[in-house]
N, CA, C and O atoms as a Maestro MAE file, in Angstrom:
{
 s_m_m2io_version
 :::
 2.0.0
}

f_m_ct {
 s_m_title
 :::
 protein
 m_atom[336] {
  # First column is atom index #
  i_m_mmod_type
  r_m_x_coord
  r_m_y_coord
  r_m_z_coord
  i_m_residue_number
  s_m_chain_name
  s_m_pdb_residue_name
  s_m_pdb_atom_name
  i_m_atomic_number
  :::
  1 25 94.468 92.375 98.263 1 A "UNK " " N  " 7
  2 3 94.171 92.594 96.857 1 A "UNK " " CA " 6
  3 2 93.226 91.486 96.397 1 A "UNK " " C  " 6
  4 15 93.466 90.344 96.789 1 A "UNK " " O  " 8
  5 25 92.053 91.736 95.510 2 A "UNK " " N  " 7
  6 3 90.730 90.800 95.611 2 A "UNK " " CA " 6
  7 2 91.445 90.200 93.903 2 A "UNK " " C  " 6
  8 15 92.562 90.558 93.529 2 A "UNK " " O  " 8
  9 25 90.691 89.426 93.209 3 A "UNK " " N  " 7
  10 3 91.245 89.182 92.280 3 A "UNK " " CA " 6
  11 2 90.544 89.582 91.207 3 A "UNK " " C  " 6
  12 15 90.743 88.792 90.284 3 A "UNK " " O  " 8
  13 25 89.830 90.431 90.916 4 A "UNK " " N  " 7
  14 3 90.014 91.491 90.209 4 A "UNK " " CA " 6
  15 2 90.714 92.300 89.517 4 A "UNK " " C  " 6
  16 15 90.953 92.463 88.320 4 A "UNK " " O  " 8
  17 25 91.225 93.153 91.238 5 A "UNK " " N  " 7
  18 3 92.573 94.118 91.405 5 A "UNK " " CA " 6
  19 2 94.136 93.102 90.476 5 A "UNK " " C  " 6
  20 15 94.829 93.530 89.553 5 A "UNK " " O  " 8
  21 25 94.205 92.136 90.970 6 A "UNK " " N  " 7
  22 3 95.066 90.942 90.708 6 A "UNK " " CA " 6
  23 2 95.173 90.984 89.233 6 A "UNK " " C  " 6
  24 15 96.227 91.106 88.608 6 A "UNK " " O  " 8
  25 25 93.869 90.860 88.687 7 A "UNK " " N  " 7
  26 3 94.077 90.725 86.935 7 A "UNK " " CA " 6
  27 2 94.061 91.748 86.357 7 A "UNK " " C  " 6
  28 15 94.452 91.582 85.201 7 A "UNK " " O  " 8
  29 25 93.742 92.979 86.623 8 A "UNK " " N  " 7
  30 3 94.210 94.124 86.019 8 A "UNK " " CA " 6
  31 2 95.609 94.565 86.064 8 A "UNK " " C  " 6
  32 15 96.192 95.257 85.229 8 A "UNK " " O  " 8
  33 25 96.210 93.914 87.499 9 A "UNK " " N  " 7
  34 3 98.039 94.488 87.864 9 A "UNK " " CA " 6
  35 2 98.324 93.257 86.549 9 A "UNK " " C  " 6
  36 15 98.678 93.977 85.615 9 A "UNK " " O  " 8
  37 25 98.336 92.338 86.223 10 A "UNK " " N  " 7
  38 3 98.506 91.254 85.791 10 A "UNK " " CA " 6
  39 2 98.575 92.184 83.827 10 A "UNK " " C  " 6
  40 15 99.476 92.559 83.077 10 A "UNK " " O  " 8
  41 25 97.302 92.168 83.798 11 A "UNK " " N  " 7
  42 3 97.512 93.071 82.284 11 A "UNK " " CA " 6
  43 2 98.180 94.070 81.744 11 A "UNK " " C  " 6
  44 15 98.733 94.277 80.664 11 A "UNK " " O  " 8
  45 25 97.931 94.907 83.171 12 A "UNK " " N  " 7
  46 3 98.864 95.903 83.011 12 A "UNK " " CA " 6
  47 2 100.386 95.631 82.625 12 A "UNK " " C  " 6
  48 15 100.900 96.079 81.600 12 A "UNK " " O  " 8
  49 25 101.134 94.739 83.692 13 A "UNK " " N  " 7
  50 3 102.555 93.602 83.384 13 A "UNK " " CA " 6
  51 2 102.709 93.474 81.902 13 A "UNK " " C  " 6
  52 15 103.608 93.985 81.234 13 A "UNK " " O  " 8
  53 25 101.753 92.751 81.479 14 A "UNK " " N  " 7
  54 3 101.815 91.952 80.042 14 A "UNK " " CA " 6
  55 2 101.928 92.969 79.135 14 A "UNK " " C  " 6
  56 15 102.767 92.943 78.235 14 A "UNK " " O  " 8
  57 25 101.092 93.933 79.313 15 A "UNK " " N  " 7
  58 3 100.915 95.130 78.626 15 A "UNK " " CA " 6
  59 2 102.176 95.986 78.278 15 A "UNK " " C  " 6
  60 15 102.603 96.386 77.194 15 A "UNK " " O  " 8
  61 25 102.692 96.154 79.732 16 A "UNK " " N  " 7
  62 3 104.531 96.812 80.046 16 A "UNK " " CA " 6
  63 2 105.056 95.996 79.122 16 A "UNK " " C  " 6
  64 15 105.318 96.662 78.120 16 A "UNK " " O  " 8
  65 25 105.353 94.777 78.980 17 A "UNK " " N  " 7
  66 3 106.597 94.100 78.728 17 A "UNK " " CA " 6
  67 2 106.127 93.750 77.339 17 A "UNK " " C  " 6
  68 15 107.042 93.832 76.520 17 A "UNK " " O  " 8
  69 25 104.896 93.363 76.807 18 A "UNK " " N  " 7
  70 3 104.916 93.613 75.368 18 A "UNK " " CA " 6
  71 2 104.654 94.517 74.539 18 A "UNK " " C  " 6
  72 15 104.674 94.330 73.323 18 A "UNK " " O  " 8
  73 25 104.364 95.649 75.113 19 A "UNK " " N  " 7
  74 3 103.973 96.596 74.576 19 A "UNK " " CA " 6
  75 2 102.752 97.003 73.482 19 A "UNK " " C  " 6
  76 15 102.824 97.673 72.452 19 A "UNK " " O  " 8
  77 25 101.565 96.311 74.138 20 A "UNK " " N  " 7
  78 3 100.245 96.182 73.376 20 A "UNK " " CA " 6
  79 2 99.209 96.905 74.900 20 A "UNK " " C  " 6
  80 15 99.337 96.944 76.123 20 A "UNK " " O  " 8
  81 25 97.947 97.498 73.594 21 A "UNK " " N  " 7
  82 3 97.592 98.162 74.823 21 A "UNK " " CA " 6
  83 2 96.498 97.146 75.902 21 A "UNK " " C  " 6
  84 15 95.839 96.160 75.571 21 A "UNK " " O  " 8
  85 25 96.580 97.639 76.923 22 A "UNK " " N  " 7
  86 3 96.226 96.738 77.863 22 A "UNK " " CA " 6
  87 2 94.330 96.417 77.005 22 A "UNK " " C  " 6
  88 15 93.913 95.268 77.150 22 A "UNK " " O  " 8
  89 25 93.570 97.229 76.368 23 A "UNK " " N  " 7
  90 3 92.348 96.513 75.861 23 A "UNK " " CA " 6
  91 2 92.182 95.539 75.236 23 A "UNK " " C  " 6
  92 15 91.086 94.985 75.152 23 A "UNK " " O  " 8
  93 25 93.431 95.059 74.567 24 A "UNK " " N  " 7
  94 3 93.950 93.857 73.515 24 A "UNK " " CA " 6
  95 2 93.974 92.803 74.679 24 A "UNK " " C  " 6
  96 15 93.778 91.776 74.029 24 A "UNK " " O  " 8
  97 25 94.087 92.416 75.946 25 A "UNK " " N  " 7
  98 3 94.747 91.621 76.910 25 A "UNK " " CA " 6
  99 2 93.310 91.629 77.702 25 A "UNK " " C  " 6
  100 15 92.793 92.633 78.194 25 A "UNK " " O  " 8
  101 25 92.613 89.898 77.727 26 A "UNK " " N  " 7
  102 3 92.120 89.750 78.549 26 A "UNK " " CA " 6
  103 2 92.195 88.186 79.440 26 A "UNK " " C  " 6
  104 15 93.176 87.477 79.217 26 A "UNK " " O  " 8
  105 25 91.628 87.926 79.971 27 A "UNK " " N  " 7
  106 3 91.437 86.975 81.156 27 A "UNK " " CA " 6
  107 2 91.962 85.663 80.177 27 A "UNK " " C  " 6
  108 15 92.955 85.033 80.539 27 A "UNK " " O  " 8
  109 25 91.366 85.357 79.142 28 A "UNK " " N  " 7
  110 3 91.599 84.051 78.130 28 A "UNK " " CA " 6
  111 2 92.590 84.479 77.465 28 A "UNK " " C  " 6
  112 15 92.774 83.470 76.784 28 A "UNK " " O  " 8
  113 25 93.480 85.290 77.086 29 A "UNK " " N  " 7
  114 3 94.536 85.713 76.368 29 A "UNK " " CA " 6
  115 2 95.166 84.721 76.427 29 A "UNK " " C  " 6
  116 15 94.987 84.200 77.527 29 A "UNK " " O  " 8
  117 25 96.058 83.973 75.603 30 A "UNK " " N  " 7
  118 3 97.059 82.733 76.027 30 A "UNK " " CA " 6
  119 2 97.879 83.951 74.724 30 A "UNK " " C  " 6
  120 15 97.650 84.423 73.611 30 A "UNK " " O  " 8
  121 25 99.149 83.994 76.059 31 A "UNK " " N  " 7
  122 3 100.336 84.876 76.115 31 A "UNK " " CA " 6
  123 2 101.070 83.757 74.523 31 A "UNK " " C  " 6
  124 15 101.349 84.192 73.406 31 A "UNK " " O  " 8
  125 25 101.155 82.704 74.888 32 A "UNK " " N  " 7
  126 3 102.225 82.037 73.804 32 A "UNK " " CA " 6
  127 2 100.832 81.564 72.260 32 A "UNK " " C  " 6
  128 15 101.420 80.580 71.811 32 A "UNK " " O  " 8
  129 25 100.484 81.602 72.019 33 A "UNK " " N  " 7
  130 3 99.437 81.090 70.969 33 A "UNK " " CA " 6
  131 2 98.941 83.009 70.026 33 A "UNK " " C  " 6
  132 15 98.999 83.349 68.844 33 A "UNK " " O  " 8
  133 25 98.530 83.731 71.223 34 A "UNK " " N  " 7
  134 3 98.599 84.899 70.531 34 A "UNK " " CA " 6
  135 2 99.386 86.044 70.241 34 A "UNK " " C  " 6
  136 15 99.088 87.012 69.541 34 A "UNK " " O  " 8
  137 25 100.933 85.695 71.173 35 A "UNK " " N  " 7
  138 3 101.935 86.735 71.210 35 A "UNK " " CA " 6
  139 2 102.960 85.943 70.866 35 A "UNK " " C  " 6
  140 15 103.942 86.648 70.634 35 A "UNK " " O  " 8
  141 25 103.161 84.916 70.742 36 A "UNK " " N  " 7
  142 3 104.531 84.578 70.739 36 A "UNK " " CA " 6
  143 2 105.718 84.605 71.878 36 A "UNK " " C  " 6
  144 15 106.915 84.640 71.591 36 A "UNK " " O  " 8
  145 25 105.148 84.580 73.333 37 A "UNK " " N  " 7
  146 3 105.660 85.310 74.542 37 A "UNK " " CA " 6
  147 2 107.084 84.545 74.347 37 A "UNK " " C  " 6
  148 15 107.209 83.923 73.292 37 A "UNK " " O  " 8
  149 25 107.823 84.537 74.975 38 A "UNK " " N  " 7
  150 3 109.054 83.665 75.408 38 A "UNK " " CA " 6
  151 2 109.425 83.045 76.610 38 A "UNK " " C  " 6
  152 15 108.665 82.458 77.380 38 A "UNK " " O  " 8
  153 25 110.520 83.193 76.718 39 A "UNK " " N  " 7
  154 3 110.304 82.606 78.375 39 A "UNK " " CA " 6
  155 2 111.456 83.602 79.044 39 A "UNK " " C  " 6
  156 15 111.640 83.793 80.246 39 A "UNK " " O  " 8
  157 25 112.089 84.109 78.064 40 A "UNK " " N  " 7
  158 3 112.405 85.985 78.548 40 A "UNK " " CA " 6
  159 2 111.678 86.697 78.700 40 A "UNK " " C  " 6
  160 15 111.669 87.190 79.828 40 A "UNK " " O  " 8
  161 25 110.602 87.213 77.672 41 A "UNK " " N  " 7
  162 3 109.185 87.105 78.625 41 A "UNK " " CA " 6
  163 2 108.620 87.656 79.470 41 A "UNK " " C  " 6
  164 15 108.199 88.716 79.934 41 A "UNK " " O  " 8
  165 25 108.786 86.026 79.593 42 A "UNK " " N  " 7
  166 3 107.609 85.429 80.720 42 A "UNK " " CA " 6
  167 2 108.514 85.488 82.236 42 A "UNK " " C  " 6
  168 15 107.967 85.177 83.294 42 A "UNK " " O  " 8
  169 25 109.694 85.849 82.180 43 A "UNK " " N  " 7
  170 3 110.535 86.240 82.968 43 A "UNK " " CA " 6
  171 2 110.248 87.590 83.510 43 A "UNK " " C  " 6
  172 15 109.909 87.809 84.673 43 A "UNK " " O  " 8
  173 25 110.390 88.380 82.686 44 A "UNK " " N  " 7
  174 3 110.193 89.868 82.846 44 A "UNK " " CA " 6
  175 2 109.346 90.489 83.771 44 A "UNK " " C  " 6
  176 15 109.391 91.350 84.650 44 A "UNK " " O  " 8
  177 25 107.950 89.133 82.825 45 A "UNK " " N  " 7
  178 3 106.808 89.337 83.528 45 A "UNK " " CA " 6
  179 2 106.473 89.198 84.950 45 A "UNK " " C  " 6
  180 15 105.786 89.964 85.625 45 A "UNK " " O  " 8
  181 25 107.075 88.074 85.323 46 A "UNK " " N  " 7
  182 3 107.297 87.661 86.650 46 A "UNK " " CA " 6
  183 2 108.381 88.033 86.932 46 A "UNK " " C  " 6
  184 15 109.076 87.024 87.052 46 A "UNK " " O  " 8
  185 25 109.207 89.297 87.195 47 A "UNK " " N  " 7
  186 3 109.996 89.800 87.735 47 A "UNK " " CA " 6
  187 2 109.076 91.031 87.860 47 A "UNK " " C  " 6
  188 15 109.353 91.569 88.932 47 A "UNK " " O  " 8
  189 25 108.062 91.731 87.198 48 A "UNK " " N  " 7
  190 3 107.608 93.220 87.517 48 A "UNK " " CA " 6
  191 2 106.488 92.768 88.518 48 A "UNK " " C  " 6
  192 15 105.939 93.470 89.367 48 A "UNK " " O  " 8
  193 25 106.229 91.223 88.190 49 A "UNK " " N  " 7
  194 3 104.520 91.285 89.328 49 A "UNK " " CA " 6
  195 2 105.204 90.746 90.805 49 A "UNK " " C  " 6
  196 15 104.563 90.705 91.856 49 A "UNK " " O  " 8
  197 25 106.662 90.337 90.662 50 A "UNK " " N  " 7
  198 3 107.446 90.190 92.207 50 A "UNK " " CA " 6
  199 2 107.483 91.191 92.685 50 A "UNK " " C  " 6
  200 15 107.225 91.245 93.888 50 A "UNK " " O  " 8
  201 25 107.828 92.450 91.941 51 A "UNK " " N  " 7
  202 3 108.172 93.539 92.392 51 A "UNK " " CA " 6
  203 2 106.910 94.491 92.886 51 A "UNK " " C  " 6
  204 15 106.900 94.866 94.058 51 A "UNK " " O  " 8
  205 25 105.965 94.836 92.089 52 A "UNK " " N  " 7
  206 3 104.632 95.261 92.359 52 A "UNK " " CA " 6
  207 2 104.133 94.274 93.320 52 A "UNK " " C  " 6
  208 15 102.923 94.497 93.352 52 A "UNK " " O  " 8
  209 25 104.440 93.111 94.283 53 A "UNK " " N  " 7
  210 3 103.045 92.316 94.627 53 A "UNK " " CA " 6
  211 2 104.059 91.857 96.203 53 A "UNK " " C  " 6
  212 15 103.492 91.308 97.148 53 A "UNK " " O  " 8
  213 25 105.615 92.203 96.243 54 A "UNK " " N  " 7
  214 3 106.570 91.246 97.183 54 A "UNK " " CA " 6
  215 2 106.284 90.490 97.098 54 A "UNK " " C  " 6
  216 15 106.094 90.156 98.267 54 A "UNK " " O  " 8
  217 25 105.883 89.330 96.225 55 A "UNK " " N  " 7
  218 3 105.848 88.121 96.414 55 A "UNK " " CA " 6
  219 2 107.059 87.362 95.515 55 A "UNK " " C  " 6
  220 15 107.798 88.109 94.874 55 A "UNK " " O  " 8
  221 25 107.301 85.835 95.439 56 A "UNK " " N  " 7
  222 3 108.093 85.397 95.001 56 A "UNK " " CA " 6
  223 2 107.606 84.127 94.115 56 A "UNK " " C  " 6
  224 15 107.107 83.130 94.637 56 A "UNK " " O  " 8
  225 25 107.838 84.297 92.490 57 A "UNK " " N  " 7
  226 3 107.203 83.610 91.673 57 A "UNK " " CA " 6
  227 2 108.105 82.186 91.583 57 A "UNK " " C  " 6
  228 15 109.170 82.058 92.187 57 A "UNK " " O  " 8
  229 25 107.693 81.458 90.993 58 A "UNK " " N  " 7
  230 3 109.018 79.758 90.668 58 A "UNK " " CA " 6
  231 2 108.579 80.081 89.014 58 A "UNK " " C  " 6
  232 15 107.526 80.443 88.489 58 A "UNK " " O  " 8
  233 25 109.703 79.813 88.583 59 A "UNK " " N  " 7
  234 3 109.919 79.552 87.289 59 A "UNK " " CA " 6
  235 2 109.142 78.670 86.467 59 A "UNK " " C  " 6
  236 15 108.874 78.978 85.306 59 A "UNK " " O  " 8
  237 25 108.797 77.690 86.941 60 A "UNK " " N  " 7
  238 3 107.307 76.427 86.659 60 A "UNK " " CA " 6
  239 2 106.736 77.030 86.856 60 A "UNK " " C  " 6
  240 15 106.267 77.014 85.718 60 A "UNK " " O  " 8
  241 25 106.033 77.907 87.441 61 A "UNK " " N  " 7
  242 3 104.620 78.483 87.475 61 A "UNK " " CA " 6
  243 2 104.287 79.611 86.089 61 A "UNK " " C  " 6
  244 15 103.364 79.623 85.274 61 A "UNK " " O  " 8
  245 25 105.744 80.694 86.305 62 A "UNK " " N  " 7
  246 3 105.739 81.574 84.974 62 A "UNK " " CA " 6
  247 2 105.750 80.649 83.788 62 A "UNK " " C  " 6
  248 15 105.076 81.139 82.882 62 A "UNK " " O  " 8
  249 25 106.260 79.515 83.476 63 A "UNK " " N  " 7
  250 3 106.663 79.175 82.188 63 A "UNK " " CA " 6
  251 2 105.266 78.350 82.096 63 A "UNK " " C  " 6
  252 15 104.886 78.170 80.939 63 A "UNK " " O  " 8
  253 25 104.469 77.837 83.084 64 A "UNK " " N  " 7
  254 3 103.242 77.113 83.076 64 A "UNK " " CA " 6
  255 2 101.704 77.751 82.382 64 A "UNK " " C  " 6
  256 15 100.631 77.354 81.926 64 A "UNK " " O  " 8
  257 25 102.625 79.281 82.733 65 A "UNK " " N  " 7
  258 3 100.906 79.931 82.365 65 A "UNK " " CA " 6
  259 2 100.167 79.502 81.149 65 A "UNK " " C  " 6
  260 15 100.855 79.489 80.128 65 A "UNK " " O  " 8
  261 25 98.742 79.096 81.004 66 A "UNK " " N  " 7
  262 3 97.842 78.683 79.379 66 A "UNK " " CA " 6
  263 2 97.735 79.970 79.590 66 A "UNK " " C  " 6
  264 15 98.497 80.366 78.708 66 A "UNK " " O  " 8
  265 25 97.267 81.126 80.222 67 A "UNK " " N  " 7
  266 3 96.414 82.243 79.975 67 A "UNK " " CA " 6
  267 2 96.437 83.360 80.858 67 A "UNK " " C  " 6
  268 15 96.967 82.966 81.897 67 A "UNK " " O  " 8
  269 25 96.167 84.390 80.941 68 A "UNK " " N  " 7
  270 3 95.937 85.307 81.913 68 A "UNK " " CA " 6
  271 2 95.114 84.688 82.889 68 A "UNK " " C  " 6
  272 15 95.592 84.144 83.884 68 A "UNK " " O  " 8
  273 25 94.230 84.729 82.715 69 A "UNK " " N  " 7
  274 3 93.115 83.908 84.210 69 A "UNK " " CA " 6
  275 2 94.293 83.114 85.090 69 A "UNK " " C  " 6
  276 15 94.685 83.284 86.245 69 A "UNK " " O  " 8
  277 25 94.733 82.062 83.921 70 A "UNK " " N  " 7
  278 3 95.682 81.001 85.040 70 A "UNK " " CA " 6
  279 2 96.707 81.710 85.716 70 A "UNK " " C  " 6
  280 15 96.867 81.707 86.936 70 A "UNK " " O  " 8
  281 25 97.260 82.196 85.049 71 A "UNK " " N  " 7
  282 3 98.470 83.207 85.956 71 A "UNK " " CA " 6
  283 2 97.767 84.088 86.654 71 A "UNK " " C  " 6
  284 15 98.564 84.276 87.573 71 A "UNK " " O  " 8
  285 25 97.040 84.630 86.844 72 A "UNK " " N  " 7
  286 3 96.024 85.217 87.800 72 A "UNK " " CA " 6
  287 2 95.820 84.383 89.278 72 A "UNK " " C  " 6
  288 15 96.088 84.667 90.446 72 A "UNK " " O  " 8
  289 25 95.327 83.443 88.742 73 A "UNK " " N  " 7
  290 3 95.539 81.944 89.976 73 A "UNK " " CA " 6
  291 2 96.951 81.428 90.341 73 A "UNK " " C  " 6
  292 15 97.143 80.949 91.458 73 A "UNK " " O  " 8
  293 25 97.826 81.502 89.534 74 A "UNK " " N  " 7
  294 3 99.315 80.957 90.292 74 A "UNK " " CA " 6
  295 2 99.740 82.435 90.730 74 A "UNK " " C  " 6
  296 15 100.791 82.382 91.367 74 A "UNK " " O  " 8
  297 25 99.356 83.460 90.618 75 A "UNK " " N  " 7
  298 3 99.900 84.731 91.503 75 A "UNK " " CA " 6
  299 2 99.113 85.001 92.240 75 A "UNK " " C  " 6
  300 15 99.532 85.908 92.960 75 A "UNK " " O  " 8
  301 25 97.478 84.506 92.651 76 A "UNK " " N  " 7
  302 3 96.929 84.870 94.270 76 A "UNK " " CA " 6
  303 2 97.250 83.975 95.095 76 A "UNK " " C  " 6
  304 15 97.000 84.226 96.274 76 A "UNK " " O  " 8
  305 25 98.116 82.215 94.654 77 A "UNK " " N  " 7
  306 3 98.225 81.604 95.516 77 A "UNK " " CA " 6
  307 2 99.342 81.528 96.551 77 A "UNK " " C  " 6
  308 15 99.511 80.864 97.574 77 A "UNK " " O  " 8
  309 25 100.363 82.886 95.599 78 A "UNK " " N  " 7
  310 3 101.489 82.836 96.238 78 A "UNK " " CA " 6
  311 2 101.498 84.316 96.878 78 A "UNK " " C  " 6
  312 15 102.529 84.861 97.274 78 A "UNK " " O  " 8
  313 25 99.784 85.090 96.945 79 A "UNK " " N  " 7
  314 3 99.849 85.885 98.325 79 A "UNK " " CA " 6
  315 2 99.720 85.246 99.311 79 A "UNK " " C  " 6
  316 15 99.217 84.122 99.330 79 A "UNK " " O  " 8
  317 25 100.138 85.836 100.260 80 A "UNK " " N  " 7
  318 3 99.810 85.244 101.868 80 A "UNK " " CA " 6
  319 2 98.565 85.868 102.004 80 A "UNK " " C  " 6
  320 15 98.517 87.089 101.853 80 A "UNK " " O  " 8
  321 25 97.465 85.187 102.283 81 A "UNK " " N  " 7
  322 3 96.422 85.737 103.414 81 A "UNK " " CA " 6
  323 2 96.415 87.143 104.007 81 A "UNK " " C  " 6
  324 15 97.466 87.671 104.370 81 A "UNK " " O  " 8
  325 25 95.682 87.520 104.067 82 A "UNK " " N  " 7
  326 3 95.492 88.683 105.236 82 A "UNK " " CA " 6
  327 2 94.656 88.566 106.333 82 A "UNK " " C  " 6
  328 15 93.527 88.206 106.000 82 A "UNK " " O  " 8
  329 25 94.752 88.681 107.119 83 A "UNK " " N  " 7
  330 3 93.623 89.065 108.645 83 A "UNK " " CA " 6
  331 2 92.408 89.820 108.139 83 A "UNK " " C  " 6
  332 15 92.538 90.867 107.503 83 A "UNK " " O  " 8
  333 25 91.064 89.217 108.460 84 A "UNK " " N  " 7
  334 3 89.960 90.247 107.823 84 A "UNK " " CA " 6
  335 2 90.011 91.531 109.017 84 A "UNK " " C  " 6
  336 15 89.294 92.523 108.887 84 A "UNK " " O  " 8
  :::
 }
 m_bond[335] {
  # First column is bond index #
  i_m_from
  i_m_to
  i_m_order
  :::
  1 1 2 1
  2 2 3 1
  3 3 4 2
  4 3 5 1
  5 5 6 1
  6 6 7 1
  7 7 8 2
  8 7 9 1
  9 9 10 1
  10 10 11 1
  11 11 12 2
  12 11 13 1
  13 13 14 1
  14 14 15 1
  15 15 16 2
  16 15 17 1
  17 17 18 1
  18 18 19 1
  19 19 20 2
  20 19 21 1
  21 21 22 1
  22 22 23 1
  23 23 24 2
  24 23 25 1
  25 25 26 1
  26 26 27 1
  27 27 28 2
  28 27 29 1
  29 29 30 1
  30 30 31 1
  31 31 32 2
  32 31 33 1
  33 33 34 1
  34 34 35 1
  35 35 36 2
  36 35 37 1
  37 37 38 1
  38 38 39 1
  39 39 40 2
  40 39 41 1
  41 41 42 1
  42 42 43 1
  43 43 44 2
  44 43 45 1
  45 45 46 1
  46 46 47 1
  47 47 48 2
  48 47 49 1
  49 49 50 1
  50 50 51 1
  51 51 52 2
  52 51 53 1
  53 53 54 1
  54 54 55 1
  55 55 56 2
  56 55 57 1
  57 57 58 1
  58 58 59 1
  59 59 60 2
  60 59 61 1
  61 61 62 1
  62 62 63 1
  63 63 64 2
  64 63 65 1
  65 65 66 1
  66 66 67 1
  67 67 68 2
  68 67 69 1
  69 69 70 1
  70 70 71 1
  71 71 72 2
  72 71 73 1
  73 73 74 1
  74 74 75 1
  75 75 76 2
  76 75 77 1
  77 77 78 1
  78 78 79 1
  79 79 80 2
  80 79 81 1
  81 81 82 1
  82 82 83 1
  83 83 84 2
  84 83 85 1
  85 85 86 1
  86 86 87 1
  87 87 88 2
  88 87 89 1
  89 89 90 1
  90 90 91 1
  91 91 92 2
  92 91 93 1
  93 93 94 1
  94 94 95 1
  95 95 96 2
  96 95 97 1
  97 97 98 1
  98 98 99 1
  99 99 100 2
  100 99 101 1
  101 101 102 1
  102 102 103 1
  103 103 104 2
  104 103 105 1
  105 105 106 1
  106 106 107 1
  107 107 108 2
  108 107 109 1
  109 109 110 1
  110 110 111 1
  111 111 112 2
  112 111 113 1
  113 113 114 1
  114 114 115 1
  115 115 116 2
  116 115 117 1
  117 117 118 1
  118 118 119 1
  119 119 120 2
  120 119 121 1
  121 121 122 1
  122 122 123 1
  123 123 124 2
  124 123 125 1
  125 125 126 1
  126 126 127 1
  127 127 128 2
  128 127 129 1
  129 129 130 1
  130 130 131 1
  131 131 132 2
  132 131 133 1
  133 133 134 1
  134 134 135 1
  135 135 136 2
  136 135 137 1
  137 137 138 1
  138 138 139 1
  139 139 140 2
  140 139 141 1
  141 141 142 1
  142 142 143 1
  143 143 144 2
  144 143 145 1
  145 145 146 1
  146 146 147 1
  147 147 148 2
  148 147 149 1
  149 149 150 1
  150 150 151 1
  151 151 152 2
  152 151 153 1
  153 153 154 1
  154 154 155 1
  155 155 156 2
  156 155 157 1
  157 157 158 1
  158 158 159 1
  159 159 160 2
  160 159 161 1
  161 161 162 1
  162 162 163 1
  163 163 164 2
  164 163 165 1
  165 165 166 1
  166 166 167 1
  167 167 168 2
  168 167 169 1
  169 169 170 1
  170 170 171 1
  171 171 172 2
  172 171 173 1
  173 173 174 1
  174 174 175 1
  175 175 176 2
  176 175 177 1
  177 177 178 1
  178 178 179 1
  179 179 180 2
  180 179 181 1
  181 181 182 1
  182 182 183 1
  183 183 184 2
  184 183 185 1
  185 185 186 1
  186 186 187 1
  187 187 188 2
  188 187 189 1
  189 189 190 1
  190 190 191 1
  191 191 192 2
  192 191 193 1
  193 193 194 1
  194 194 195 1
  195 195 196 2
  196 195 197 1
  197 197 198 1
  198 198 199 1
  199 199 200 2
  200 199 201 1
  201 201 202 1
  202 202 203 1
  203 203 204 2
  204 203 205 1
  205 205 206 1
  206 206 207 1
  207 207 208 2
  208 207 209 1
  209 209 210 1
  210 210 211 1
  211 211 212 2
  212 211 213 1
  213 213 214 1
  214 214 215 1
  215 215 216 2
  216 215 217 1
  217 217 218 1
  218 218 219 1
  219 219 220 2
  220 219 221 1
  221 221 222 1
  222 222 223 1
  223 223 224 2
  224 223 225 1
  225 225 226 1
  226 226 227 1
  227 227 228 2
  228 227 229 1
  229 229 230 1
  230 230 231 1
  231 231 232 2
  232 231 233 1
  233 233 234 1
  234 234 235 1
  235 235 236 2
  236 235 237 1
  237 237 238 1
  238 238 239 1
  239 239 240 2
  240 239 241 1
  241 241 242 1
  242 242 243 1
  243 243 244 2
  244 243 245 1
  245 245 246 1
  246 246 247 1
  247 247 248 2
  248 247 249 1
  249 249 250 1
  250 250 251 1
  251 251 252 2
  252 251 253 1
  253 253 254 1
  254 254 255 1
  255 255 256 2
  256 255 257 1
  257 257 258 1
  258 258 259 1
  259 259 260 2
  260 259 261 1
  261 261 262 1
  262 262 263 1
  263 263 264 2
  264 263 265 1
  265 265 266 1
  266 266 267 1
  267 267 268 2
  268 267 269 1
  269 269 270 1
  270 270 271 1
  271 271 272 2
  272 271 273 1
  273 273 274 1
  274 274 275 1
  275 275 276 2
  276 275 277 1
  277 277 278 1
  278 278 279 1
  279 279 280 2
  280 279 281 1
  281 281 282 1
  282 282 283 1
  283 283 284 2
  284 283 285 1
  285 285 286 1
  286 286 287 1
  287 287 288 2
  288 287 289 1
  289 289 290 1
  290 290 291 1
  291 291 292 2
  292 291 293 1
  293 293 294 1
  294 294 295 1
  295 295 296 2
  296 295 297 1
  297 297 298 1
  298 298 299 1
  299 299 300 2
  300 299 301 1
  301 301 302 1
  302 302 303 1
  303 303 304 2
  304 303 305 1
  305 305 306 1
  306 306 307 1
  307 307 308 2
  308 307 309 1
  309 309 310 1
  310 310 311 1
  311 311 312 2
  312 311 313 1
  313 313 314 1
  314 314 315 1
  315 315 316 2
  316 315 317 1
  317 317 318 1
  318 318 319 1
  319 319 320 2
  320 319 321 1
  321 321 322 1
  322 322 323 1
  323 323 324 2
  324 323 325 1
  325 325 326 1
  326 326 327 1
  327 327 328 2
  328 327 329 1
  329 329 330 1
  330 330 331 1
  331 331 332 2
  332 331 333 1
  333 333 334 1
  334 334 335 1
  335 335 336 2
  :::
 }
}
C-alpha cells in the first residue's frame, strides 16, 4: 500500500468514527484543534486502521497524532516492507 492509498484508508477511518464527510478531512486536518477528537476517539480510530491494515498501533503514537499527514507516517512505519 503506497501512501497515498494509506491516507485515503486513513480519512476514510476519521470519516467512520466522526461522522463528517470524508471531503471535510484532509492531510493538515489536526483531528483535536478542529474536531475536538478524544482519546476514545482516537482509539476507535486506531482500532479500525488495525483492523483494515493487520497491523498493530501503540497508544503514544494514536494519542501523538498533530494531523492526518502525521498519522499517515506513524501508520506506514508500522507496515512491514514488502518484497518488490
Amino acid at each position: 500500500m503506497n501512501r497515498a492509498e494509506l491516507s485515503e484508508l486513513m480519512i476514510e477511518k476519521v470519516s467512520e468514527v466522526l461522522g463528517v464527510d470524508q471531503a471535510e478531512i484532509g492531510e493538515q486536518t489536526d483531528l483535536g484543534a478542529e474536531y475536538a477528537v478524544d482519546s476514545l476517539e482516537l482509539m476507535e480510530i486506531g482500532a479500525r486502521l488495525e483492523r483494515a491494515l493487520g497491523v498493530r498501533m501503540q497508544i503514544e503514537d494514536l494519542l501523538g497524532m498533530r494531523n492526518i499527514g502525521h498519522a499517515v507516517d506513524l501508520v506506514a512505519a508500522r507496515i512491514p516492507a514488502r518484497p518488490a
